[in-house]
DRENNURO-608789 format. One record per residue (C-alpha): x negated, y negated, z negated; residue in one letter. Coordinates in nm, 3 decimals, always signed. Each point is the difference from the previous one (the first is absolute). Layout:
N
[[X Y Z] A];
...
This chain:
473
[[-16.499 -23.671 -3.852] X];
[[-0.265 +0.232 +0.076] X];
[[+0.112 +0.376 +0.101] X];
[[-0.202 +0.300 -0.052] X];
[[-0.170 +0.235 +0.240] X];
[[+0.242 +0.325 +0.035] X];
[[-0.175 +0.298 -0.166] X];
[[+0.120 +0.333 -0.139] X];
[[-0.142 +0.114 -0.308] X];
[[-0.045 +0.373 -0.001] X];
[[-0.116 +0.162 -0.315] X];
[[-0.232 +0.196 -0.083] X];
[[+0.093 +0.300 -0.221] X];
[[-0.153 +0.334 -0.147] X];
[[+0.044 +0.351 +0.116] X];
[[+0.214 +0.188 +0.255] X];
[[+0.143 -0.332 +0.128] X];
[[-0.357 -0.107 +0.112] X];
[[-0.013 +0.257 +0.270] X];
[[+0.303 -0.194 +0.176] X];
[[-0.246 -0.286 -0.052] X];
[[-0.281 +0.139 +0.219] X];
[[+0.285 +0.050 +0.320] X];
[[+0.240 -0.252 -0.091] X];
[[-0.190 -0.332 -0.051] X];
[[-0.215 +0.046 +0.324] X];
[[+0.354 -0.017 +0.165] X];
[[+0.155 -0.269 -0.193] X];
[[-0.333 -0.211 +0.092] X];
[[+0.009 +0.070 +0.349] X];
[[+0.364 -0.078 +0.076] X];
[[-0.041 -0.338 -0.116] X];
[[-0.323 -0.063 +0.077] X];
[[+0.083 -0.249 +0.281] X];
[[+0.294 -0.147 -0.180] X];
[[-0.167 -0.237 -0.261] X];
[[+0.146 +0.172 -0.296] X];
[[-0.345 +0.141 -0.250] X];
[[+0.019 +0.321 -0.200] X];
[[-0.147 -0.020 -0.354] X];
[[-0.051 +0.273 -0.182] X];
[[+0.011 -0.059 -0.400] X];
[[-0.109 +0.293 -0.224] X];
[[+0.262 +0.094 -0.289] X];
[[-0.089 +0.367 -0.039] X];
[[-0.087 +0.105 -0.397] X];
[[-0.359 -0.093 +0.037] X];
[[+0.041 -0.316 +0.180] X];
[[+0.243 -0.097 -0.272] X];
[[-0.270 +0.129 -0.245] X];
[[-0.257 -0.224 +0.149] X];
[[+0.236 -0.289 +0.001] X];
[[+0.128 +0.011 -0.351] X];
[[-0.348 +0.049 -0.166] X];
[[-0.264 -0.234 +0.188] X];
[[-0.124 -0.094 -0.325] X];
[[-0.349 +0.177 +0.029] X];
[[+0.019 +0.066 +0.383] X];
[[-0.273 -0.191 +0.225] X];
[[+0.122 -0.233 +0.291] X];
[[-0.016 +0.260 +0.259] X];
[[+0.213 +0.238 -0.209] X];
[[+0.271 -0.236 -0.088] X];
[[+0.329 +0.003 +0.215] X];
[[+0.290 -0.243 -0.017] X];
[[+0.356 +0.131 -0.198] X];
[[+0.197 +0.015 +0.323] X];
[[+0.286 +0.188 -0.194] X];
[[+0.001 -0.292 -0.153] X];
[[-0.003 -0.170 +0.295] X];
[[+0.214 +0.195 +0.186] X];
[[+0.214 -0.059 -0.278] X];
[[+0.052 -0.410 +0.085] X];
[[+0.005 +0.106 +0.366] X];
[[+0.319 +0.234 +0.017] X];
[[+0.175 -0.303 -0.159] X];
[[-0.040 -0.247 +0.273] X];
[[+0.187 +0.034 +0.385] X];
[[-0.338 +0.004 +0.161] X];
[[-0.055 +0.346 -0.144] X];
[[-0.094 +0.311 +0.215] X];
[[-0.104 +0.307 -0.168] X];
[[-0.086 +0.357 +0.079] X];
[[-0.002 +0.161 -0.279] X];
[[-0.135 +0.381 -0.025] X];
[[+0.082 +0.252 -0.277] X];
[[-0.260 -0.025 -0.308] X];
[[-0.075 +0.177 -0.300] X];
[[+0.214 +0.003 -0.317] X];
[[-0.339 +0.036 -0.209] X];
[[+0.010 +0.211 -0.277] X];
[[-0.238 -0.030 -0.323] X];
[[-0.202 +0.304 +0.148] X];
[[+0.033 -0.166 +0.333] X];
[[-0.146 -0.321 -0.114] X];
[[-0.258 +0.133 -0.218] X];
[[-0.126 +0.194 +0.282] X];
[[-0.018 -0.303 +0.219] X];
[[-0.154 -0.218 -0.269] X];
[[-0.263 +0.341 -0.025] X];
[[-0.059 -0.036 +0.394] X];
[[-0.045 -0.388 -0.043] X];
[[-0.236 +0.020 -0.214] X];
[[-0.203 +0.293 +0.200] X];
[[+0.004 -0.328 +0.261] X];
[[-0.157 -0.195 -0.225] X];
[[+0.333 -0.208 -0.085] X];
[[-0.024 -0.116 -0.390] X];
[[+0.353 +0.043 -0.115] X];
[[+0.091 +0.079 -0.312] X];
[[+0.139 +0.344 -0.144] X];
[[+0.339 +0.052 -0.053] X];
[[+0.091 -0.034 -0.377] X];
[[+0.254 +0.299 -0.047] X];
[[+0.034 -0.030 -0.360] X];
[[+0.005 -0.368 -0.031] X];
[[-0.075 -0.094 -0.346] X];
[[-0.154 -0.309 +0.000] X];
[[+0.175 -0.335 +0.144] X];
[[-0.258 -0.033 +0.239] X];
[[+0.103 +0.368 +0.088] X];
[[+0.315 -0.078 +0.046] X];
[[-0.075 -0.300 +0.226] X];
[[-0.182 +0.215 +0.243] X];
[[+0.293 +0.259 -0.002] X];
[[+0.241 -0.304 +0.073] X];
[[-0.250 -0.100 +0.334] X];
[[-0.005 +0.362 +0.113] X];
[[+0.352 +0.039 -0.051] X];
[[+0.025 -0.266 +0.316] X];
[[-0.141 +0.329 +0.221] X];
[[+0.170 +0.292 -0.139] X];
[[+0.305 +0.084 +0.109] X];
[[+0.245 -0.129 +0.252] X];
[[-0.233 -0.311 +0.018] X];
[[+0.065 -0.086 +0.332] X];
[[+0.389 +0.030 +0.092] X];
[[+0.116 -0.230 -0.298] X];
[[-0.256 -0.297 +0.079] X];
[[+0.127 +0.038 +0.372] X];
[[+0.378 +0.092 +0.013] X];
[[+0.148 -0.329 +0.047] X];
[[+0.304 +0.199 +0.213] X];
[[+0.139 +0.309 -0.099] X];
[[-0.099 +0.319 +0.181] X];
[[+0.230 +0.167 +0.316] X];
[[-0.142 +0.327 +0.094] X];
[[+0.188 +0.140 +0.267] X];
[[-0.118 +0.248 +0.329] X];
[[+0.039 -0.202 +0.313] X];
[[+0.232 +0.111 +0.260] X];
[[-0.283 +0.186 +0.239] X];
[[-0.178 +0.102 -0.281] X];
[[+0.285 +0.178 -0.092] X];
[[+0.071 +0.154 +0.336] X];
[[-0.385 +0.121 +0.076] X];
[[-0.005 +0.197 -0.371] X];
[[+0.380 +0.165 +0.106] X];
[[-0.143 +0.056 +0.326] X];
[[-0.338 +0.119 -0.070] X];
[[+0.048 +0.126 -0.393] X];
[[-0.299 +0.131 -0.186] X];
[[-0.025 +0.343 -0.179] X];
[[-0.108 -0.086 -0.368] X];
[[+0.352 +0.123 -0.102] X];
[[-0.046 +0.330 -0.160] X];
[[+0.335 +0.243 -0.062] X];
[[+0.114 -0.009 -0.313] X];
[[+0.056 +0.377 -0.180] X];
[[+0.293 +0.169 -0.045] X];
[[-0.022 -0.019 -0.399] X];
[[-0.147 -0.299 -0.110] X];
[[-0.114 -0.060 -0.363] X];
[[-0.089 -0.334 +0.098] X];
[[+0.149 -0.308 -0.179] X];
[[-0.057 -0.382 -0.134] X];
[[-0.007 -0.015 -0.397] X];
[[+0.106 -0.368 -0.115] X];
[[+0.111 -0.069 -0.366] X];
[[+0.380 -0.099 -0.069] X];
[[+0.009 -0.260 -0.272] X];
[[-0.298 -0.234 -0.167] X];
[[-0.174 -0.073 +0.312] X];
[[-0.031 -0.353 +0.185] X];
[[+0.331 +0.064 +0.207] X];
[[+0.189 +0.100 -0.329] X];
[[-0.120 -0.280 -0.178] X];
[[-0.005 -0.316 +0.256] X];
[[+0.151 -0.316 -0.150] X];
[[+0.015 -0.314 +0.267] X];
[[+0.125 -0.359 -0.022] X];
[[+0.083 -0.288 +0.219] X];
[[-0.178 -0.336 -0.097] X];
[[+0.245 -0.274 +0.026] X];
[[-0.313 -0.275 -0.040] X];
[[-0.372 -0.011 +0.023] X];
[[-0.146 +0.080 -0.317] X];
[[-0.327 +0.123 -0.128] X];
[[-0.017 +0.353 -0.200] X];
[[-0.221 +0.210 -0.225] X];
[[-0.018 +0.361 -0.049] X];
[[-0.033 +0.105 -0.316] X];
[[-0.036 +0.294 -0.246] X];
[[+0.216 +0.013 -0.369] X];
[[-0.043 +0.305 -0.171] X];
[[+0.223 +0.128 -0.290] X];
[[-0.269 -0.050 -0.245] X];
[[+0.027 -0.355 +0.053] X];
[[-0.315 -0.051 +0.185] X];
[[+0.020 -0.153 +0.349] X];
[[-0.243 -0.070 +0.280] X];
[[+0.026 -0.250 +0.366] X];
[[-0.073 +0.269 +0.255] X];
[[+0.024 -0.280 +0.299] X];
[[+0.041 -0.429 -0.100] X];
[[+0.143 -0.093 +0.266] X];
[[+0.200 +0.085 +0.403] X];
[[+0.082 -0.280 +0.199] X];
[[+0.456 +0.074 +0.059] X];
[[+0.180 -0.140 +0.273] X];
[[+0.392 -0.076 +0.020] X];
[[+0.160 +0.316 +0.155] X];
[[-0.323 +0.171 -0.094] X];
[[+0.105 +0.398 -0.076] X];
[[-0.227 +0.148 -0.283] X];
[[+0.012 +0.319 -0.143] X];
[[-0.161 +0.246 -0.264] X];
[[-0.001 +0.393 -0.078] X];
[[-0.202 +0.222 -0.158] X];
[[-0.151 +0.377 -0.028] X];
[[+0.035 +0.185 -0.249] X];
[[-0.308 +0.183 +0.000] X];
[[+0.095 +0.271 -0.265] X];
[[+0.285 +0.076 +0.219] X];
[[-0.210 -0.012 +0.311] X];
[[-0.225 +0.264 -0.191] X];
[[+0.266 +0.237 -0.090] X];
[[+0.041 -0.017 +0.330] X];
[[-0.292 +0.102 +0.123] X];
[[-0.021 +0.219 -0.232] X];
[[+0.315 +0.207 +0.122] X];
[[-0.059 -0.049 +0.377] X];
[[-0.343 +0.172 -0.093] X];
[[+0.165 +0.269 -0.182] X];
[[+0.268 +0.079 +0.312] X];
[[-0.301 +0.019 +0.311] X];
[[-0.151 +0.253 -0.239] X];
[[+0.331 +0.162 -0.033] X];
[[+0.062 -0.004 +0.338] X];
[[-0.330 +0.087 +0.156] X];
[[-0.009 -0.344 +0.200] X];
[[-0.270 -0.309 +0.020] X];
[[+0.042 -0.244 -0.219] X];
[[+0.009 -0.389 +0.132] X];
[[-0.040 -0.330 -0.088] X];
[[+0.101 -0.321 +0.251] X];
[[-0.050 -0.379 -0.108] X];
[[-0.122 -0.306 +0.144] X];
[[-0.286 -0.052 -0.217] X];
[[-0.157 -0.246 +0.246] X];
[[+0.310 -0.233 +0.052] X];
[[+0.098 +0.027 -0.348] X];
[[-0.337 +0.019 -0.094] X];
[[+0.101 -0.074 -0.420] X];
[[+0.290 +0.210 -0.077] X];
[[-0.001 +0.289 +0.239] X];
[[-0.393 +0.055 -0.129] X];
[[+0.122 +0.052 -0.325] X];
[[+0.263 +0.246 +0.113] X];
[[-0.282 +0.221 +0.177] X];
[[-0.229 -0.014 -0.282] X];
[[+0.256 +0.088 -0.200] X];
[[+0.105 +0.345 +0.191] X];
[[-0.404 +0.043 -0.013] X];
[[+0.018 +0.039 -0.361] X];
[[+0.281 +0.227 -0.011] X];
[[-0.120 +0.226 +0.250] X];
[[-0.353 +0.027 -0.125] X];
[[+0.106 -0.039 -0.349] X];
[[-0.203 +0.273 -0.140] X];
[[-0.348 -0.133 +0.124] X];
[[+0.072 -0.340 -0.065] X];
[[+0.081 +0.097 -0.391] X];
[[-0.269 +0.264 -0.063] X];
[[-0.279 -0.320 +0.134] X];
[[+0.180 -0.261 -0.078] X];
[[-0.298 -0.189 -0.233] X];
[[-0.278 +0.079 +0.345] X];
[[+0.293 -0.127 +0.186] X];
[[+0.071 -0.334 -0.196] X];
[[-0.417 -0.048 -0.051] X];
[[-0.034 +0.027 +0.427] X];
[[+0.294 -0.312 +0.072] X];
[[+0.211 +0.319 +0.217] X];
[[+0.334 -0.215 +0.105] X];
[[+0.245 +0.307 +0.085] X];
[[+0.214 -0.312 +0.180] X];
[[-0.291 +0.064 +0.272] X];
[[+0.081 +0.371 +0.068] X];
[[-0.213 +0.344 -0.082] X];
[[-0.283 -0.153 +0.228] X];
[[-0.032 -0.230 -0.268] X];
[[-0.105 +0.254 -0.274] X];
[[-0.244 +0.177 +0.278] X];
[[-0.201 -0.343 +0.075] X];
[[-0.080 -0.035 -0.351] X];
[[-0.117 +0.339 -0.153] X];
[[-0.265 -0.027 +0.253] X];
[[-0.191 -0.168 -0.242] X];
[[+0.006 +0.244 -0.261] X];
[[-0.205 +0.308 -0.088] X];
[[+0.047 +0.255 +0.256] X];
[[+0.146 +0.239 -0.296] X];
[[+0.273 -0.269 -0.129] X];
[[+0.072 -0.072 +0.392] X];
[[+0.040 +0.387 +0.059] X];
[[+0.219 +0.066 -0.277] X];
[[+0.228 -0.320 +0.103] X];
[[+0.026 +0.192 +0.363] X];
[[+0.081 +0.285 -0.133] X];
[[+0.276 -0.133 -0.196] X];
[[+0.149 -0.162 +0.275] X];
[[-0.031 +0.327 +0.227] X];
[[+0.198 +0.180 -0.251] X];
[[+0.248 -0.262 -0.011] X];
[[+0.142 +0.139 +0.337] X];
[[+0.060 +0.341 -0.167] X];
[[+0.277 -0.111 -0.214] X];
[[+0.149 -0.295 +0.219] X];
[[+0.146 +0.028 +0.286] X];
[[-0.180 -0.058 +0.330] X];
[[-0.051 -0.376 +0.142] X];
[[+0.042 -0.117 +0.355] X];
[[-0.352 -0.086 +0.138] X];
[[-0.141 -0.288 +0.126] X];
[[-0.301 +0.180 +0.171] X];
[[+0.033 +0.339 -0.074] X];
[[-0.364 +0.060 +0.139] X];
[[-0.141 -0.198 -0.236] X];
[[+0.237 +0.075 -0.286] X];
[[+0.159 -0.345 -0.028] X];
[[+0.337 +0.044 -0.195] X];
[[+0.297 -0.244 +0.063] X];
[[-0.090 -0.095 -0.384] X];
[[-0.371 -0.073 +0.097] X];
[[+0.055 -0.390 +0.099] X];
[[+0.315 -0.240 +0.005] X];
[[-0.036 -0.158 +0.342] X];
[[-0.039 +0.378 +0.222] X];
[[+0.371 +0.048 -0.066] X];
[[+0.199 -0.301 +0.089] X];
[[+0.370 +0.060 +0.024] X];
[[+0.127 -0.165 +0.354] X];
[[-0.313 +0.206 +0.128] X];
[[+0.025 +0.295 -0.179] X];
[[+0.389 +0.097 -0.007] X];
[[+0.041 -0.031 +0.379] X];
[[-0.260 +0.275 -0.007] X];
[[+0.177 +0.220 -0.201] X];
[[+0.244 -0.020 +0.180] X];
[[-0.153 +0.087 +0.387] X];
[[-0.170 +0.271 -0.189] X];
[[+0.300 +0.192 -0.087] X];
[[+0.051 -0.096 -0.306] X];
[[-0.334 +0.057 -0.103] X];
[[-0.375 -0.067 -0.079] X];
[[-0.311 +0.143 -0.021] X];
[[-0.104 +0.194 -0.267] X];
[[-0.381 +0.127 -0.172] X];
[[-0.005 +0.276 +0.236] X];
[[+0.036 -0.201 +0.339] X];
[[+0.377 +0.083 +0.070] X];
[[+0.291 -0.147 +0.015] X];
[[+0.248 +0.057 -0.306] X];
[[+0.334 -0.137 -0.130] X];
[[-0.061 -0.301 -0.250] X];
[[+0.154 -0.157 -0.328] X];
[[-0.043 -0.347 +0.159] X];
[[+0.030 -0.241 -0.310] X];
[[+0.112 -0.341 +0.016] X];
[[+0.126 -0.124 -0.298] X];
[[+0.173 -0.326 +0.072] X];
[[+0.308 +0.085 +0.143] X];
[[-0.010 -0.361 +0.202] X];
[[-0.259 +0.207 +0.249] X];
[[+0.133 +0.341 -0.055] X];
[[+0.345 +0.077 +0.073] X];
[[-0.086 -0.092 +0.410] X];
[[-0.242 +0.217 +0.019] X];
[[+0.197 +0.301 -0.163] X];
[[+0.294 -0.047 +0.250] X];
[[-0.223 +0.006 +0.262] X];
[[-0.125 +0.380 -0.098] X];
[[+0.358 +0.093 -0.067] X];
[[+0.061 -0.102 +0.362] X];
[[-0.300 +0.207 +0.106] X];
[[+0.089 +0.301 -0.197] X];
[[+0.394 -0.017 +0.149] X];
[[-0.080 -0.087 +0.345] X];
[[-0.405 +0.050 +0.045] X];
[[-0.270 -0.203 +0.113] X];
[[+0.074 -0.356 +0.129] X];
[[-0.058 -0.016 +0.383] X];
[[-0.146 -0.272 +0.174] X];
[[+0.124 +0.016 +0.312] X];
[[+0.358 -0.088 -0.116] X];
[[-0.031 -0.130 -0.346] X];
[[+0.077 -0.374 +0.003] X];
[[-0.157 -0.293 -0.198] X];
[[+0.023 -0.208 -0.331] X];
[[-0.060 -0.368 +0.011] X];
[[-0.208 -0.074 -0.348] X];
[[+0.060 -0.351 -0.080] X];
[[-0.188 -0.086 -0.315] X];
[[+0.070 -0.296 -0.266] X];
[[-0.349 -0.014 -0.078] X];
[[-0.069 -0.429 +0.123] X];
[[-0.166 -0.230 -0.256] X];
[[-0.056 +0.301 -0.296] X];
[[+0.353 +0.164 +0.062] X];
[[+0.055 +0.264 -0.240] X];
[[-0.290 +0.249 -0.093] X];
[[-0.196 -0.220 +0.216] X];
[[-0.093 -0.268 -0.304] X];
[[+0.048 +0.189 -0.260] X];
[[-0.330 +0.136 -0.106] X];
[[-0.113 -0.284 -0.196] X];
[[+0.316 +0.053 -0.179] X];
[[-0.002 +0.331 -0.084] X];
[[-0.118 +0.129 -0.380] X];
[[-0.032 +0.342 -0.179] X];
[[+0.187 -0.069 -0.264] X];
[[-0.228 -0.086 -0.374] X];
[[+0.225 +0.145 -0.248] X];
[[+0.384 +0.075 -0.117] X];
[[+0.162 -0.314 +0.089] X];
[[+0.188 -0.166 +0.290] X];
[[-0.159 -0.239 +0.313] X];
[[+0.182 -0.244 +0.106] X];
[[+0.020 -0.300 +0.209] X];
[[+0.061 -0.367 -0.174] X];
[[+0.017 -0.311 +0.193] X];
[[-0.155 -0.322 -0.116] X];
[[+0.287 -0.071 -0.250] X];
[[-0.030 +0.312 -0.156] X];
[[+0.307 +0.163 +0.161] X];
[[-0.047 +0.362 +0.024] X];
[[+0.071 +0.081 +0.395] X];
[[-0.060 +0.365 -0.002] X];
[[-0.111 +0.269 -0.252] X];
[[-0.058 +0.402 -0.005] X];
[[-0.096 +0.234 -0.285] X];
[[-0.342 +0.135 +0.016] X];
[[-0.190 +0.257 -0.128] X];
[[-0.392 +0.022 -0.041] X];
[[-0.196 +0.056 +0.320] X];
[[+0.324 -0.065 +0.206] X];
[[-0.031 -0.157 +0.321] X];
[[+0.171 -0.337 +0.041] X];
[[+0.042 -0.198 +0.322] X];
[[+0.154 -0.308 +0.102] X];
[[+0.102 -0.111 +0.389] X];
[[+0.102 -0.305 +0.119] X];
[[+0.143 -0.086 +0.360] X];
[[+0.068 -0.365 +0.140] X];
[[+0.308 -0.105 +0.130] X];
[[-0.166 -0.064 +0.361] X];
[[-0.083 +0.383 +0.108] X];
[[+0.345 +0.091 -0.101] X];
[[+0.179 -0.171 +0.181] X];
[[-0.229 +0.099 +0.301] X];
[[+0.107 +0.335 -0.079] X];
[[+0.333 -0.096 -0.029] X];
């Protein structure tokens, strides 16, 4: 029996995370450079997946191996030793704007098909739905996460605390929205598989009609699966009446998802508060709209990109329609408020773990049109993210801004191994087709789990192996 060399693969990744790369690698290298252990570095950033996923018209030179793919097989075996940075969640904008710079390179890869209507379409939206998204964490987790602040780390931030903490007011308008019935929490159903079986998802509507929306997961014995949904005409009433309170109340108006993790249903849920907040211009040019492909799941910067190719008089009038949008709504937290990004202008700029702790530091608030800081309507509809949050402001607002130096720690241990949870469910989650139910049949027809849909609502299914609970357990 032969044994391998001892490497470490380190991984190559997009972004922020890359500076690390530039002082962290050189050290890594030099620490073992005497000790017969290599450093590899394999590229999994968005465009190296790109690359990797579509060599189809891509000369030798171009071409790079899958090493998600074989990272993938790697993580699996005892021999495995990975450092593993933080990459991108892509985004459609995100990858369209990487398949753009690609292509500036010289790279021939295909152009995303956002309305797929074609099977072949749909068969390149399948292989580019292998980068978006969490792409990364599910193909690697093999072990649940433990996040936890080591003991000196600990110490040197008490010791040495920074001063991002801002004071919260005396009177603060500041709150977190969340719905209270219809949502997923409200709605989960889970079950307990007492054998391996195989399953389908499908759709029956009341008219009779009935469509597969997924042949066929792979169950395990002690396998936990489970299903909710969103009732999007709730979640739009909902918007609807947060909107009407920040305008009541003279405060920001919010909106926190993970649009990159859960890069199918939360989407939806942004593109839906796009379209209630900017429901007057999206009705009044709603045929120039339709006729330019505008996907309001992609945010406000979605709309911009595309009237660019219009008549200057058509574009100027869509502006202007926007612009006086803001007169009648209330005003949005901004992304940039320099360059007039809105939180509504693209999914991924507002991502919830990122975005909330923010809120928080800043007193309860963010930053409004006119470069200040103001007291926000932060929206999060699911109440499985929400309710945390909100009890953290209420803390704030009884006993004032957390404090470093003394403030202790929270272990986050996450059942996320082998496609825990949200983790594998995007390939199982539907807007619902009509008036029906979806539910989940096994291979002899037995009818495991159902829910009552409505059209356009948002359906997902989880499942979690026995393995990582236990672990957690």
């Amino acid at each position: 029996m032969t044994t391998q060399p001892a490497r470490i693969i380190y991984t190559k990744i997009d972004e922020a995370p890359a500076l690390a790369t530039y002082s962290l690698l050189p050290v890594i290298k030099a620490f073992l450079k005497d000790s017969g252990v290599s450093v590899e570095t394999w590229d999994i950033s968005l465009v190296g997946r790109i690359i990797a996923n579509f060599p189809d018209h891509l000369t030798e030179d171009q071409k790079i191996p899958d090493f998600l793919s074989q990272l993938g097989d790697l993580v699996k075996k005892p021999e495995a030793n990975v450092i593993k940075l933080p990459n991108i969640s892509a985004s459609i904008p995100q990858l369209e704007g990487a398949i753009k710079e690609l292509k500036s390179k010289g790279y021939d890869i295909p152009d995303y098909p956002a309305e797929a209507k074609t099977e072949v379409e749909r068969a390149l939206q399948a292989r580019f739905a292998k980068v978006l998204g969490s792409a990364v964490n599910p193909v690697l987790r093999e072990g649940n996460s433990d996040r936890r602040a080591a003991a000196s780390v600990k110490k040197f931030g008490q010791k040495n605390p920074h001063r991002m903490m801002k004071d919260w007011p005396e009177v603060s308008k500041s709150c977190v929205a969340h719905m209270t019935a219809k949502d997923f929490y409200g709605n989960e159903q889970s079950k307990t598989m007492t054998s391996a079986r195989d399953v389908k998802i499908e759709f029956v509507g009341d008219a009779g009609t009935s469509k597969v929306l997924k042949e066929k997961t792979a169950l395990l014995a002690g396998e936990v699966i489970d299903v909710s949904v969103m009732n999007v005409k709730a979640l739009r009433e909902f918007y609807a009446a947060q909107i009407k309170i920040a305008q009541e109340n003279e405060v920001l108006l919010s909106l926190h998802l993970k649009a990159t993790m859960m890069k199918v249903s939360d989407p939806i849920m942004f593109g839906h508060c796009v379209s209630v907040y900017y429901k007057d211009v999206l009705e009044k040019h709603a045929e120039v709209i339709k006729d330019l492909g505008v996907n309001v799941n992609n945010g406000l910067g979605d709309l911009y990109a595309k009237i660019e190719n219009l008549p200057e008089a058509k574009k100027s009038e869509i502006i202007y329609d926007i612009e006086a949008v803001y007169e009648t709504q209330p005003k949005l937290a901004m992304v940039d408020s320099s360059k007039g990004i809105t939180n509504l202008h693209v999914p991924n700029n507002i991502i919830i773990d990122a975005s909330m702790p923010v809120v928080v530091r800043d007193g309860g608030r963010m930053w409004g049109p006119d470069d200040q800081l103001q007291d926000t309507i932060a929206m999060v509809p699911d109440r499985c993210y929400a309710t945390i949050y909100q009890e953290a402001i209420e803390d704030c607002k009884k006993h004032g801004a957390f404090n470093p130096s003394t403030m202790g720690s929270v272990s986050n241990v996450g059942l996320m191994a082998q496609k825990a949870e949200e983790y594998g469910s995007h390939d199982k989650t539907f807007e619902a087709p009509g008036e029906g139910v979806i539910r989940v049949v096994d291979q002899g027809g037995e009818v495991l789990l159902e829910l009552k849909v409505e059209t356009g609502d948002i359906f997902r299914m989880c499942q979690t192996k026995n393995a990582p609970i236990q672990d957690c357990l």
